[in-house]
PDB file of N, CA, C, O and CB in Angstrom:
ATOM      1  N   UNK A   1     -80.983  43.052  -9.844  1.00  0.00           N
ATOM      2  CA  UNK A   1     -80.975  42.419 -11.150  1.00  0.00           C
ATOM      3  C   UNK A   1     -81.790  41.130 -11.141  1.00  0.00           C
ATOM      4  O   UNK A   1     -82.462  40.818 -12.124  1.00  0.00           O
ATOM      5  CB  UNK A   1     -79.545  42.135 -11.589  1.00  0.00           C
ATOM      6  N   UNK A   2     -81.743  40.446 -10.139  1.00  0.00           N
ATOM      7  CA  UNK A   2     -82.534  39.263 -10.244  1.00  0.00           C
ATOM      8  C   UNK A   2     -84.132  39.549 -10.223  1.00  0.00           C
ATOM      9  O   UNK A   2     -85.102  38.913 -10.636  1.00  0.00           O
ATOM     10  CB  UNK A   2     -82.121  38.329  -9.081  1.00  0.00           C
ATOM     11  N   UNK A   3     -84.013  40.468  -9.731  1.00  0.00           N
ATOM     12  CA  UNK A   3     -85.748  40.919  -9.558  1.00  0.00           C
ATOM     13  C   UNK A   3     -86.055  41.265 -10.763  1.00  0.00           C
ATOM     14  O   UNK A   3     -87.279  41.208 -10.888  1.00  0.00           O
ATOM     15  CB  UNK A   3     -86.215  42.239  -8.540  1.00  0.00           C
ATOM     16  N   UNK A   4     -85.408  41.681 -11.954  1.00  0.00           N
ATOM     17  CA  UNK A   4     -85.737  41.713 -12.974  1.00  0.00           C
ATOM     18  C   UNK A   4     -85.675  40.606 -13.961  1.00  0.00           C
ATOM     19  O   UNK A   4     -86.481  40.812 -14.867  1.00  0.00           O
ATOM     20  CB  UNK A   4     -85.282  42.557 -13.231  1.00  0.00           C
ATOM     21  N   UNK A   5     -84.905  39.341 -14.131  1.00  0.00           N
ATOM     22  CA  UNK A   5     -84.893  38.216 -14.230  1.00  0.00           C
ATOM     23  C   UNK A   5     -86.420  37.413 -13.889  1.00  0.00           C
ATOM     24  O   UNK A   5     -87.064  36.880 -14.792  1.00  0.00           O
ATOM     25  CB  UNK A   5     -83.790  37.925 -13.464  1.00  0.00           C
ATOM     26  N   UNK A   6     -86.833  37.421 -12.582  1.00  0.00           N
ATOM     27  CA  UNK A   6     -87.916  36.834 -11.529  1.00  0.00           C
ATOM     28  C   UNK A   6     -89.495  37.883 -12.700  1.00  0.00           C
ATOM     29  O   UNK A   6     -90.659  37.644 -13.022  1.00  0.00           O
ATOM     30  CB  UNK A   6     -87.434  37.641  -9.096  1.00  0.00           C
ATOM     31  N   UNK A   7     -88.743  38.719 -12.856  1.00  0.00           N
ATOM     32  CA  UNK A   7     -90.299  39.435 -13.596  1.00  0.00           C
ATOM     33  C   UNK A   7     -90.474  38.899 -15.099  1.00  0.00           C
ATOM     34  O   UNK A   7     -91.519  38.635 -15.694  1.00  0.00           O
ATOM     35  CB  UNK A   7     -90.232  41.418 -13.764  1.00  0.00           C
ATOM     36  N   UNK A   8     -89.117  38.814 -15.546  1.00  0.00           N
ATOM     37  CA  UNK A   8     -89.050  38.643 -17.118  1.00  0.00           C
ATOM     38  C   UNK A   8     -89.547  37.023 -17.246  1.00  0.00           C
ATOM     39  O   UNK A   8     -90.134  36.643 -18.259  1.00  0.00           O
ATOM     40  CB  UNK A   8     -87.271  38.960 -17.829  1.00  0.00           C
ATOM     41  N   UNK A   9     -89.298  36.250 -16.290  1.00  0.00           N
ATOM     42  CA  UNK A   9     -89.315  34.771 -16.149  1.00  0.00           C
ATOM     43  C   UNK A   9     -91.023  34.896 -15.475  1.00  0.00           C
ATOM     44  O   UNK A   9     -91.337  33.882 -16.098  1.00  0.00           O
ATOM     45  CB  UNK A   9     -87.809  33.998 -14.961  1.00  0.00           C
ATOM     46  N   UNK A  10     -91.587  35.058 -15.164  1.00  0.00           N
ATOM     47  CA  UNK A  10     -93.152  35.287 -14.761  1.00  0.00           C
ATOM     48  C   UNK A  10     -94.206  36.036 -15.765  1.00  0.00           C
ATOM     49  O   UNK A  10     -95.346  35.602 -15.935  1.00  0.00           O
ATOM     50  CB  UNK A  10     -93.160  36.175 -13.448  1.00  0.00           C
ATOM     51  N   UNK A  11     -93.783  37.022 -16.307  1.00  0.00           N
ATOM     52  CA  UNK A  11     -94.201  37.685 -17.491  1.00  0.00           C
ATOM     53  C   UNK A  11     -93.472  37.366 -19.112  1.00  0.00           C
ATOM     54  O   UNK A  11     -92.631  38.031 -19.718  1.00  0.00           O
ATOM     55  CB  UNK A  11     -93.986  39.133 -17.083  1.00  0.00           C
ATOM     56  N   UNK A  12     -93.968  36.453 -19.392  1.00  0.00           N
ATOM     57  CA  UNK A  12     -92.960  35.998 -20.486  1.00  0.00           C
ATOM     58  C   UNK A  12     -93.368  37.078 -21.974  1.00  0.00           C
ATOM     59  O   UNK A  12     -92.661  37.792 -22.685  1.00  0.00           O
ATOM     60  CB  UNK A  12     -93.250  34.022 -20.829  1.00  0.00           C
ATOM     61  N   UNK A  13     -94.917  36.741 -21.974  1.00  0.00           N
ATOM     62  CA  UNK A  13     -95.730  37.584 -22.995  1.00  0.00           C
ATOM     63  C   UNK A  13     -95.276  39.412 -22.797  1.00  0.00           C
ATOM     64  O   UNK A  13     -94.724  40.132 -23.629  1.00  0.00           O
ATOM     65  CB  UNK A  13     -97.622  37.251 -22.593  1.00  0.00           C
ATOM     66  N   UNK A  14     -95.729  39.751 -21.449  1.00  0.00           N
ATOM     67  CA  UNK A  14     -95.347  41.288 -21.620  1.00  0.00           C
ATOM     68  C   UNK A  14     -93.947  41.398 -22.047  1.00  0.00           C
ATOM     69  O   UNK A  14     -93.947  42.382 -22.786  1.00  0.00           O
ATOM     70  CB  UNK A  14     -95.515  42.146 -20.257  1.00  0.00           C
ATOM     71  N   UNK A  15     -92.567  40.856 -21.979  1.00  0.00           N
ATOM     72  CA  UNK A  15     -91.260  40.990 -22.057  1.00  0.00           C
ATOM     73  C   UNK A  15     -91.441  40.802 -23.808  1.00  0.00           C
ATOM     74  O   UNK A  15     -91.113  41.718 -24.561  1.00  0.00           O
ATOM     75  CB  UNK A  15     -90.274  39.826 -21.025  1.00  0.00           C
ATOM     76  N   UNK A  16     -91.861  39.826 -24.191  1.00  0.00           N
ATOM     77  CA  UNK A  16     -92.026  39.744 -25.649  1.00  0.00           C
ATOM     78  C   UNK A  16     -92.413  40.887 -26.495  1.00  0.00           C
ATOM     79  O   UNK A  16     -91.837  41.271 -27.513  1.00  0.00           O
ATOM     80  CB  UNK A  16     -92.923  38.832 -25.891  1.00  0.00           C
ATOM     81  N   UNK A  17     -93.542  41.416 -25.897  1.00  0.00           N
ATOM     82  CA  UNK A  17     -94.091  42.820 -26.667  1.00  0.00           C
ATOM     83  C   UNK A  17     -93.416  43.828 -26.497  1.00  0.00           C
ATOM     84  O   UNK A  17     -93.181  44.355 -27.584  1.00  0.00           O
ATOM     85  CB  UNK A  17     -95.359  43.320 -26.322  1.00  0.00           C
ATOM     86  N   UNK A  18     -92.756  44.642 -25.225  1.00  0.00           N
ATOM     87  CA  UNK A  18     -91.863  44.928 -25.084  1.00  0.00           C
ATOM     88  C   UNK A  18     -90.358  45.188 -26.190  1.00  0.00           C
ATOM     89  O   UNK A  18     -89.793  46.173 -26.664  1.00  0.00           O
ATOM     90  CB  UNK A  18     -91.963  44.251 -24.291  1.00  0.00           C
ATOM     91  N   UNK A  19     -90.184  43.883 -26.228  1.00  0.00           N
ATOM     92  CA  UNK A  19     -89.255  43.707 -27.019  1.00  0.00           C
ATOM     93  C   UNK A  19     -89.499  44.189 -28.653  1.00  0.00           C
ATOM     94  O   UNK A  19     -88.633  44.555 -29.448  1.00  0.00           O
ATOM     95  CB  UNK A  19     -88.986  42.349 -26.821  1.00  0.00           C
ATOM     96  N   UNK A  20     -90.712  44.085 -28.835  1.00  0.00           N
ATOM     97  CA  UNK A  20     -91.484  43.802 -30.539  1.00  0.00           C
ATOM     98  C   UNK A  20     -91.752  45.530 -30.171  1.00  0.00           C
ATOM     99  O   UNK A  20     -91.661  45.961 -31.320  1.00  0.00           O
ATOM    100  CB  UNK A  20     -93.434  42.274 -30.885  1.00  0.00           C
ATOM    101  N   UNK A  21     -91.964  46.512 -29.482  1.00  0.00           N
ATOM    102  CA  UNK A  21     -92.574  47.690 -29.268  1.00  0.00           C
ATOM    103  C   UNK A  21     -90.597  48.623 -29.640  1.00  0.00           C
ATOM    104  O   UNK A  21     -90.280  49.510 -30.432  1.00  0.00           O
ATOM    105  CB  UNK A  21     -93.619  47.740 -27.257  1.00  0.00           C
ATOM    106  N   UNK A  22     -90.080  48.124 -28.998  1.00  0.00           N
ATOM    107  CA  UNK A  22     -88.440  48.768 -28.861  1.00  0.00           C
ATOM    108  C   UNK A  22     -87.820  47.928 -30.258  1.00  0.00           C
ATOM    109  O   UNK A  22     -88.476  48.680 -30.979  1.00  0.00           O
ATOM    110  CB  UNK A  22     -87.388  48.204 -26.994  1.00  0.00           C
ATOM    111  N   UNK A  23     -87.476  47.481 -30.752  1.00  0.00           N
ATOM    112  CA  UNK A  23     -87.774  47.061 -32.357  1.00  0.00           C
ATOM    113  C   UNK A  23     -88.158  47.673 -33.191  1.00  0.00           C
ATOM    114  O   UNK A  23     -87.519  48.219 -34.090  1.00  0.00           O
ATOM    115  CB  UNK A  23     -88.511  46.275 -32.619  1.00  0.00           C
ATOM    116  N   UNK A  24     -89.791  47.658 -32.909  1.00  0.00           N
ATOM    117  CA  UNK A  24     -89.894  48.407 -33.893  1.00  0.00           C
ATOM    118  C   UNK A  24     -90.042  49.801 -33.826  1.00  0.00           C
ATOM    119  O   UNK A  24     -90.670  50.456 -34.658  1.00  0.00           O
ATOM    120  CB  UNK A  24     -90.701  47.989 -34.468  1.00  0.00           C
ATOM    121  N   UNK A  25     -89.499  50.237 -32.895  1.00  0.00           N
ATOM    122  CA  UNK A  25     -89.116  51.836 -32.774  1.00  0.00           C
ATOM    123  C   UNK A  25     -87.868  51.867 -33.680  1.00  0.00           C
ATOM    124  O   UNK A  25     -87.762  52.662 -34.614  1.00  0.00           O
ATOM    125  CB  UNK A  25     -88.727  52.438 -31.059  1.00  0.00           C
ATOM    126  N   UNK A  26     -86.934  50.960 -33.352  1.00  0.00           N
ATOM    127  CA  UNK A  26     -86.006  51.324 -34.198  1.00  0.00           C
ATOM    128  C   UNK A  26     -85.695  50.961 -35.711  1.00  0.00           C
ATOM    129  O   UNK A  26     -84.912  51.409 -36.548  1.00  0.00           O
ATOM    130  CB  UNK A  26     -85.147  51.060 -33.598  1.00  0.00           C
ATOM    131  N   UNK A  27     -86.590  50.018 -35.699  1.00  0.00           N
ATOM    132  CA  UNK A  27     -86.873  49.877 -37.286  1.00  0.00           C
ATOM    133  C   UNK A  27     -87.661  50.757 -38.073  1.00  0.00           C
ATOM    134  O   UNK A  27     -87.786  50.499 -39.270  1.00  0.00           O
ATOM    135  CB  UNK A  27     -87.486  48.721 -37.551  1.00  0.00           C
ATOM    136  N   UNK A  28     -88.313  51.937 -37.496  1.00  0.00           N
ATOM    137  CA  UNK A  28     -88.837  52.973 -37.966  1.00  0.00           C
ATOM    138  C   UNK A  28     -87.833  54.286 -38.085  1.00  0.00           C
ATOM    139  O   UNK A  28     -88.035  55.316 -38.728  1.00  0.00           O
ATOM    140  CB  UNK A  28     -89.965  53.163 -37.161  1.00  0.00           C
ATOM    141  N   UNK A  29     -86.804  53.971 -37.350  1.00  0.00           N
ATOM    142  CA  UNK A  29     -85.809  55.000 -37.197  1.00  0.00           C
ATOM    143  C   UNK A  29     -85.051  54.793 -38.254  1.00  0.00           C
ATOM    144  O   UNK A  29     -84.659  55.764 -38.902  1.00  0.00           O
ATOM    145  CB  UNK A  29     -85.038  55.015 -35.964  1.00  0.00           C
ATOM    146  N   UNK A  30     -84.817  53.900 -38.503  1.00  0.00           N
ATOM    147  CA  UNK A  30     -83.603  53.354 -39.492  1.00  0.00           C
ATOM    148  C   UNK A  30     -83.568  54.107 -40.809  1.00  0.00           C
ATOM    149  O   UNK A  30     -82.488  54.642 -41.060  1.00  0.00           O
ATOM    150  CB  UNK A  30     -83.785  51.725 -39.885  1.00  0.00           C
ATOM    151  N   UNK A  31     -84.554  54.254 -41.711  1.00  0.00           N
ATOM    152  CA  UNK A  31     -84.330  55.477 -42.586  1.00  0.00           C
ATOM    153  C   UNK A  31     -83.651  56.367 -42.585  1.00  0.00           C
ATOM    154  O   UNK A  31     -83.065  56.605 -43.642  1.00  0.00           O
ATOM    155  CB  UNK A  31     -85.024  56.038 -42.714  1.00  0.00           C
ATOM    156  N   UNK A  32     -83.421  57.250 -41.424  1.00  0.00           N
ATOM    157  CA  UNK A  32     -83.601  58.353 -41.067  1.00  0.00           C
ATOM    158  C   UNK A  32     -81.622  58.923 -41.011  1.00  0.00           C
ATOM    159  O   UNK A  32     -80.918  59.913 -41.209  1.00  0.00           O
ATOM    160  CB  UNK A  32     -84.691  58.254 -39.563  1.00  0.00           C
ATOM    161  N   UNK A  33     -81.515  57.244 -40.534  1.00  0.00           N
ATOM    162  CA  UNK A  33     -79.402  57.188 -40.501  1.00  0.00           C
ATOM    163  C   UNK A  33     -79.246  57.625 -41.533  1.00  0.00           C
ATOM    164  O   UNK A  33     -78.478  58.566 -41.333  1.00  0.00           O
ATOM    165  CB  UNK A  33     -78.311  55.646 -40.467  1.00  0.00           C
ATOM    166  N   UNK A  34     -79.565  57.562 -43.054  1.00  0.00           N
ATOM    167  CA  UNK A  34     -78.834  57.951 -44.148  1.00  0.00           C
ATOM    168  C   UNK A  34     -78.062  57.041 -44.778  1.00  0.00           C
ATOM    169  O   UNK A  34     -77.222  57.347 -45.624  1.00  0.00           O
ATOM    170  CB  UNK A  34     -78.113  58.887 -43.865  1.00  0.00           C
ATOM    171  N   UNK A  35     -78.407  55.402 -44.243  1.00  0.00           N
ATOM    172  CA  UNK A  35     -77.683  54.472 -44.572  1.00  0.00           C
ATOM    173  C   UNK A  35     -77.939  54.118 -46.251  1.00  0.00           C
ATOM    174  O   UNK A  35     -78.836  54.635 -46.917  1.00  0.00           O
ATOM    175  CB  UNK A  35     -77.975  53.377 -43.563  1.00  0.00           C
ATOM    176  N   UNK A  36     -76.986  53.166 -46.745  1.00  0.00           N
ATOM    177  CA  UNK A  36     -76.806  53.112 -48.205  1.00  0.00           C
ATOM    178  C   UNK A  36     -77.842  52.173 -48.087  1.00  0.00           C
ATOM    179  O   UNK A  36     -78.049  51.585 -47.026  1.00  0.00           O
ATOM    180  CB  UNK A  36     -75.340  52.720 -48.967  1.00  0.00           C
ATOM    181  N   UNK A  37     -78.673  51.945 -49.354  1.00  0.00           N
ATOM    182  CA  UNK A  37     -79.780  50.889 -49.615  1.00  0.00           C
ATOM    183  C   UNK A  37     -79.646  49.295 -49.519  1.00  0.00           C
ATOM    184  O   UNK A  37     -80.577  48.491 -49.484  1.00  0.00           O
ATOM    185  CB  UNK A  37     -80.180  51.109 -50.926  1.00  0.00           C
ATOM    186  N   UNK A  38     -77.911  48.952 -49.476  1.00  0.00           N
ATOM    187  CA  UNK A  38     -78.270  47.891 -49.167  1.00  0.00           C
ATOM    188  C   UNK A  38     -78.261  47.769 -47.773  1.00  0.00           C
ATOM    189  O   UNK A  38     -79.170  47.166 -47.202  1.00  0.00           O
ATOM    190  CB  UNK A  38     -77.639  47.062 -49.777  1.00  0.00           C
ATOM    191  N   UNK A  39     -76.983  48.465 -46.941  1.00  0.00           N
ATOM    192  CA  UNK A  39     -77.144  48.294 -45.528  1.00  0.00           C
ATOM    193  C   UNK A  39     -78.424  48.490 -44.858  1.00  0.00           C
ATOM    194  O   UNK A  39     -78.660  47.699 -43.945  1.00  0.00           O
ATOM    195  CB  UNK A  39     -76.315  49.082 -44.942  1.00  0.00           C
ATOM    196  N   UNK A  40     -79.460  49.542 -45.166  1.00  0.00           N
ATOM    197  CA  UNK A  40     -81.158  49.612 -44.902  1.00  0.00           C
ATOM    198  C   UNK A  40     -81.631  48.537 -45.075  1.00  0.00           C
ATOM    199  O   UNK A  40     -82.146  48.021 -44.084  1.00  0.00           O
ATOM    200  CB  UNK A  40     -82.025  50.477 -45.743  1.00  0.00           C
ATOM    201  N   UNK A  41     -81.651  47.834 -46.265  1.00  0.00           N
ATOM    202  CA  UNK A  41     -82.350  46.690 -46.428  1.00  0.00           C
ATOM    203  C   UNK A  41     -81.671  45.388 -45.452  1.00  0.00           C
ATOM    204  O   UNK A  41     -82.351  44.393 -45.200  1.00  0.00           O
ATOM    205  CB  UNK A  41     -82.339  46.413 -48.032  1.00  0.00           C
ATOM    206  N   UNK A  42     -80.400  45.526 -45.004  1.00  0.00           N
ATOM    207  CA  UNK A  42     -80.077  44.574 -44.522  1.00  0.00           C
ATOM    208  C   UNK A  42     -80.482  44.517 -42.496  1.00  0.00           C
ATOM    209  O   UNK A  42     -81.073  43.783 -41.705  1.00  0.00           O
ATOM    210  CB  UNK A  42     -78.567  44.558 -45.108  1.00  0.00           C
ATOM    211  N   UNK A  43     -79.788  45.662 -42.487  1.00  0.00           N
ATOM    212  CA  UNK A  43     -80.622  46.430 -41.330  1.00  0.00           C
ATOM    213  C   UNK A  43     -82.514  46.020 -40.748  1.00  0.00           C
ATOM    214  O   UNK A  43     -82.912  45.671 -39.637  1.00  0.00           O
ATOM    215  CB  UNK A  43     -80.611  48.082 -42.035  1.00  0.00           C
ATOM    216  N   UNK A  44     -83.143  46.212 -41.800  1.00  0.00           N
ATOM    217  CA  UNK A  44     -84.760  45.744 -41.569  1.00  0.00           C
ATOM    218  C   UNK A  44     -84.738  44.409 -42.276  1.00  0.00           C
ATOM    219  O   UNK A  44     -85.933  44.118 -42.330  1.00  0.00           O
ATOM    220  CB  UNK A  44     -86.062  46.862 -42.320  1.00  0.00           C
ATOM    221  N   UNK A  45     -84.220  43.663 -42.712  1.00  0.00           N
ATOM    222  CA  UNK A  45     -84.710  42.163 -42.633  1.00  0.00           C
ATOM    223  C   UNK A  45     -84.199  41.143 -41.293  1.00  0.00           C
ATOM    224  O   UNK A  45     -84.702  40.055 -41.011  1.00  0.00           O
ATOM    225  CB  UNK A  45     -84.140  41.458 -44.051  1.00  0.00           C
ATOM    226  N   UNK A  46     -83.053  41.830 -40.565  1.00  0.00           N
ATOM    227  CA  UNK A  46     -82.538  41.663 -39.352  1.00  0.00           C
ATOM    228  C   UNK A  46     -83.281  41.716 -38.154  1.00  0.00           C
ATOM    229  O   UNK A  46     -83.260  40.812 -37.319  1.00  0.00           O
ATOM    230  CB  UNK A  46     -81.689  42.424 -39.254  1.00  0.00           C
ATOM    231  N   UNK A  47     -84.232  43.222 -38.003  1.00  0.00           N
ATOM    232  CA  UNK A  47     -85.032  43.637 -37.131  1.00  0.00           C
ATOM    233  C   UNK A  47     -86.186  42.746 -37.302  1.00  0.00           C
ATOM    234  O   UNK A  47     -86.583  42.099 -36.333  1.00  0.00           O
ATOM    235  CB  UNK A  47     -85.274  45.021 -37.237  1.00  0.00           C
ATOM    236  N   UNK A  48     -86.910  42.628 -38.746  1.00  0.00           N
ATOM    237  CA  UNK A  48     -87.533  42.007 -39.080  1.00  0.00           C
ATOM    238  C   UNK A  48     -87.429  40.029 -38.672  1.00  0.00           C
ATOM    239  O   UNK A  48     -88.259  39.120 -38.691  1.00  0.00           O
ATOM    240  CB  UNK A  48     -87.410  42.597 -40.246  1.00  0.00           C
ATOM    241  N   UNK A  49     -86.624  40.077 -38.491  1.00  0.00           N
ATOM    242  CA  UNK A  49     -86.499  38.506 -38.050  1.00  0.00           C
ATOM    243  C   UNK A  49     -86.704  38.258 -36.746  1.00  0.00           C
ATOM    244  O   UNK A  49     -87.219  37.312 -36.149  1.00  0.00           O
ATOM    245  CB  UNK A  49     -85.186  37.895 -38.300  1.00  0.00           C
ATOM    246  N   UNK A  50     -86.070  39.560 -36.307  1.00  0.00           N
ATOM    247  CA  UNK A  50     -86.559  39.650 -34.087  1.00  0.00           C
ATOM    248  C   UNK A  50     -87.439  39.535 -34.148  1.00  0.00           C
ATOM    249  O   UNK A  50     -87.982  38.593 -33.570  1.00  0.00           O
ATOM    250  CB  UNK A  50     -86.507  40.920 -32.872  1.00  0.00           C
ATOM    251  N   UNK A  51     -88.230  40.557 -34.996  1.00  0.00           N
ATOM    252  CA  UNK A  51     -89.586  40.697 -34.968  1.00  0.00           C
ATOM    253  C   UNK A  51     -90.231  39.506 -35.206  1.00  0.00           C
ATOM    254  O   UNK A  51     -90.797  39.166 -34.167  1.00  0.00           O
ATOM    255  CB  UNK A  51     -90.007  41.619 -35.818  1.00  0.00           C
ATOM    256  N   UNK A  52     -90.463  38.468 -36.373  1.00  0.00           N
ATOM    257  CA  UNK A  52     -90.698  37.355 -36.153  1.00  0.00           C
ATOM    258  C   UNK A  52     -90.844  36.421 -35.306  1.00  0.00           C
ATOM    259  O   UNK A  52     -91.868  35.793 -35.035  1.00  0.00           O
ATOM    260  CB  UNK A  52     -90.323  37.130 -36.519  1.00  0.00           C
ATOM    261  N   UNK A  53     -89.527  36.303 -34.769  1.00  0.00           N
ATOM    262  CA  UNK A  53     -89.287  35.422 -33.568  1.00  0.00           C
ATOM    263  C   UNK A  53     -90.205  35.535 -32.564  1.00  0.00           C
ATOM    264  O   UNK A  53     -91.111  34.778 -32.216  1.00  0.00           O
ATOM    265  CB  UNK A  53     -88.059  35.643 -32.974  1.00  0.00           C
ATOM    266  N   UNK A  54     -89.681  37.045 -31.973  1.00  0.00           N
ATOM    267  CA  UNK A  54     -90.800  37.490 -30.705  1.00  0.00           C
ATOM    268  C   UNK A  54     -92.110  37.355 -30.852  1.00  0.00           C
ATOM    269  O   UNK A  54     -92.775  36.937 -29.905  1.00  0.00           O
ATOM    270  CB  UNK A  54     -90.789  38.880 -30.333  1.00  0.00           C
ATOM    271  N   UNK A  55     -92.805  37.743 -32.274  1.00  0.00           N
ATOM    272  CA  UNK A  55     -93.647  37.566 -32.391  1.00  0.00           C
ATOM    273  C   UNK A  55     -94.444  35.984 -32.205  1.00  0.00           C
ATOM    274  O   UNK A  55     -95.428  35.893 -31.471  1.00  0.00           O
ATOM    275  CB  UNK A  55     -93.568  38.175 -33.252  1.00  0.00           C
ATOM    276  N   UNK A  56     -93.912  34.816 -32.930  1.00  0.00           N
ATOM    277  CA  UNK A  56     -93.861  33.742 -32.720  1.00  0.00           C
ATOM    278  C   UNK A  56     -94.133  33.364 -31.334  1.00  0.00           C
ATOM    279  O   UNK A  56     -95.204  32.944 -30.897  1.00  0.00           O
ATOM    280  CB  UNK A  56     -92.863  33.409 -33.168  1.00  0.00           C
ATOM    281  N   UNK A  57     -92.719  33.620 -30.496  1.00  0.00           N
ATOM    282  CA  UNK A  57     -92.420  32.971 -29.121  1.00  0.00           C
ATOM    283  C   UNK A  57     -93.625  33.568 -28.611  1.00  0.00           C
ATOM    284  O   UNK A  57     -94.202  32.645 -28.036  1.00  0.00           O
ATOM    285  CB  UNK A  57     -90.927  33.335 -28.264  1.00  0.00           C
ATOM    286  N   UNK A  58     -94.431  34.785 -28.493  1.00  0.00           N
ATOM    287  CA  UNK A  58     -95.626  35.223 -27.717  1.00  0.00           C
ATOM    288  C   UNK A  58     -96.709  34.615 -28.203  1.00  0.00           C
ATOM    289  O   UNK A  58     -97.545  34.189 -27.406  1.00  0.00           O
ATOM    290  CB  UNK A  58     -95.871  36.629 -27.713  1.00  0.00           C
ATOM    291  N   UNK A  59     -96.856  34.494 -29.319  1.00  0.00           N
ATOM    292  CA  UNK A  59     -98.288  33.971 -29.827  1.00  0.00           C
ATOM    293  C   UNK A  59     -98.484  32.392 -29.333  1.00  0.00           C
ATOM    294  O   UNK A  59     -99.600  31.873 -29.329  1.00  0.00           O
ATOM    295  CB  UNK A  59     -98.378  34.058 -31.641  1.00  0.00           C
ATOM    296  N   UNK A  60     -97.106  31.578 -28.856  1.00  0.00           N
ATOM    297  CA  UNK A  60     -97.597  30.694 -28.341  1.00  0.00           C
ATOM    298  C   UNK A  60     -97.340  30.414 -27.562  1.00  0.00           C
ATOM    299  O   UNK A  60     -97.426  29.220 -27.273  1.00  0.00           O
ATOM    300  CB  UNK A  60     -97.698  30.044 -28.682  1.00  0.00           C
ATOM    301  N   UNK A  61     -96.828  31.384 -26.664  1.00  0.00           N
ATOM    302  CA  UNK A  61     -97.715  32.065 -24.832  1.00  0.00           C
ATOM    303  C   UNK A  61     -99.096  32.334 -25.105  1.00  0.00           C
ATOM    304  O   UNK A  61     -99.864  31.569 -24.521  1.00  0.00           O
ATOM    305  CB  UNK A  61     -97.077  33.920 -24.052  1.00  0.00           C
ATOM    306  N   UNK A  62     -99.536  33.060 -25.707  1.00  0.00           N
ATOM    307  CA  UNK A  62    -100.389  33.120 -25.320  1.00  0.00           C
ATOM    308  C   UNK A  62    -101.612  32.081 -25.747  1.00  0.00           C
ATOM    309  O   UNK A  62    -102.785  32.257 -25.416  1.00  0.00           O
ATOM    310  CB  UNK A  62    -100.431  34.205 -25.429  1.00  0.00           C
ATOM    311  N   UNK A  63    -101.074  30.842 -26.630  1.00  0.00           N
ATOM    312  CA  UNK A  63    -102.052  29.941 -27.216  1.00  0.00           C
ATOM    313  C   UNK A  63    -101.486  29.022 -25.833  1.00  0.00           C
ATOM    314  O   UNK A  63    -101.116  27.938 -26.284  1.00  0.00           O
ATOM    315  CB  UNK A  63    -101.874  29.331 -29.116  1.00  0.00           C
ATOM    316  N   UNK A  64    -101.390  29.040 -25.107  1.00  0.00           N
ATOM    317  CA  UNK A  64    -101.313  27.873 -23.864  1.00  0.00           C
ATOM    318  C   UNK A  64    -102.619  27.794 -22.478  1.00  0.00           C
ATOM    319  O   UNK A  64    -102.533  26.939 -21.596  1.00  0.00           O
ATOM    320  CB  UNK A  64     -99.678  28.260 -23.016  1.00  0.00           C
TER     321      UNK A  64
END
């Protein structure tokens, strides 16, 4: 486990995309539950905010 810690802490950018790639897999899935329109909508503005974030936290990895 630490060896995965030691990678995530050395690779900060790949762990980020990663994260933004598995996201938005499942924010593409999400339709598909059959959920009621508001729980969908609440569902992808949620994912949508990871998504933000991660997105954010990498872009300024990689502006360093």
């Amino acid at each position: 486990m630490n060896d995965v810690f030691t990678w995530i802490k050395t690779h900060p950018q790949r762990t980020a995309g990663m994260i933004q790639v598995a996201t938005g897999s499942l924010m593409a899935s999400l339709p598909t539950l059959d959920l009621s329109p508001r729980s969908l909508a609440i569902a992808l503005t949620v994912f949508g905010l990871i998504q933000a974030v991660f997105g954010y936290l990498k872009s300024q990895a990689d502006a360093k």
